[in-house]
N, C-alpha and C positions, 0 to 999 in steps of 0.2 A: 737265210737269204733275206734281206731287207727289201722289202716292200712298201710302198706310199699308190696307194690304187684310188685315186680323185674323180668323183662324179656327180652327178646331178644335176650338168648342164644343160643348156637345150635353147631353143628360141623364143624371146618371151617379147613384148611390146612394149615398150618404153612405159615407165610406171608398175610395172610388173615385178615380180618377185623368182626367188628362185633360191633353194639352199643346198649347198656345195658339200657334199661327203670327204672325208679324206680318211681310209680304212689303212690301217699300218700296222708292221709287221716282220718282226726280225731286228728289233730292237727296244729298249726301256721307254715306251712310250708317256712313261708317267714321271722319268727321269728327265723330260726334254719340253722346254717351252716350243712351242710349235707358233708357222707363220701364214700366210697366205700370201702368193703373191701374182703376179699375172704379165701377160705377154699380149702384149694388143700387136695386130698383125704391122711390120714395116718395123715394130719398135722395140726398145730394148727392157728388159725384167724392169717389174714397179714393182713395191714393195706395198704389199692391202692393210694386212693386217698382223695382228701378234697373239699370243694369250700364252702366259706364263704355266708352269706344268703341273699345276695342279688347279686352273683357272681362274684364279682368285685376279689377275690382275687380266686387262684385255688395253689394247693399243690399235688404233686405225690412222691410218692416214687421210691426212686433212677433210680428201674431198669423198669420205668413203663416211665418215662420222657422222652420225644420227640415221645412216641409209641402211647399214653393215653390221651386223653383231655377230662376232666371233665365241664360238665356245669348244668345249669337250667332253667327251665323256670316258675318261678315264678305264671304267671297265669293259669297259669295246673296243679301246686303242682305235677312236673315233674323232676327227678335229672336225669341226661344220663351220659354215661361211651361212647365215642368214639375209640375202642380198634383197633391200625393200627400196620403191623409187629407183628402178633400174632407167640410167641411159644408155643412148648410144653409144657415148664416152667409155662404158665400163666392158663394151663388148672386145675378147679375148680371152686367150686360153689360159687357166685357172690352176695354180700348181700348191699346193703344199709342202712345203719344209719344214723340218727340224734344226735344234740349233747346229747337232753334230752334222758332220758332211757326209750325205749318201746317197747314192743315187738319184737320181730323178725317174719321178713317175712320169705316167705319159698325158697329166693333163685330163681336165676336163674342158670344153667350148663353150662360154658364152656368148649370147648373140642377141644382140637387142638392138630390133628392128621393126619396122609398123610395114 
């Protein structure tokens, strides 16, 4: 059974930090470039970040670069989200994917608010 179990949200204050888990399971984790991506509330899927499957290459989107580092660790079937200089803007639910198509996990909540 494939599993994506994302956590390590929570409520942080603007300029605040916070890093996002994404525990996986029930497929080649190390066969699969994995992504971040997120759902802010009213709005439709944004696309965070990327990191190729063996992590040698990493990819953010515009407004996510120099704030955001993506990595993995391979022997835990472990993707993380490193989030520094947190806005308001980046507050939403936080999902991880793979390239192949599988289920959706249920999300972790970011909230950044004072």
């Amino acid at each position: 059974e494939v599993q994506l179990v994302e956590s390590g949200g929570g409520l942080v204050q603007p300029g605040g930090s916070l890093t996002l888990s994404c525990a996986v399971s029930g497929f080649r984790f190390d066969d699969n470039g994995m992504s971040w991506v997120r759902q802010a509330p009213g709005k439709g899927l944004e696309w965070v970040s990327a990191v190729s499957w063996n992590g040698g290459r990493t990819y953010y989107a515009e407004n996510m670069k120099g704030r955001f580092t993506v990595s993995r660790d391979n022997s835990k079937n472990t993707l993380y989200l490193q989030m520094n200089g947190l806005k308001s803007e980046d507050t939403a639910v936080y999902y991880c994917r793979p390239e192949i198509e599988v289920p959706w996990g249920q999300g972790t909540q970011v909230t950044v608010s004072s």
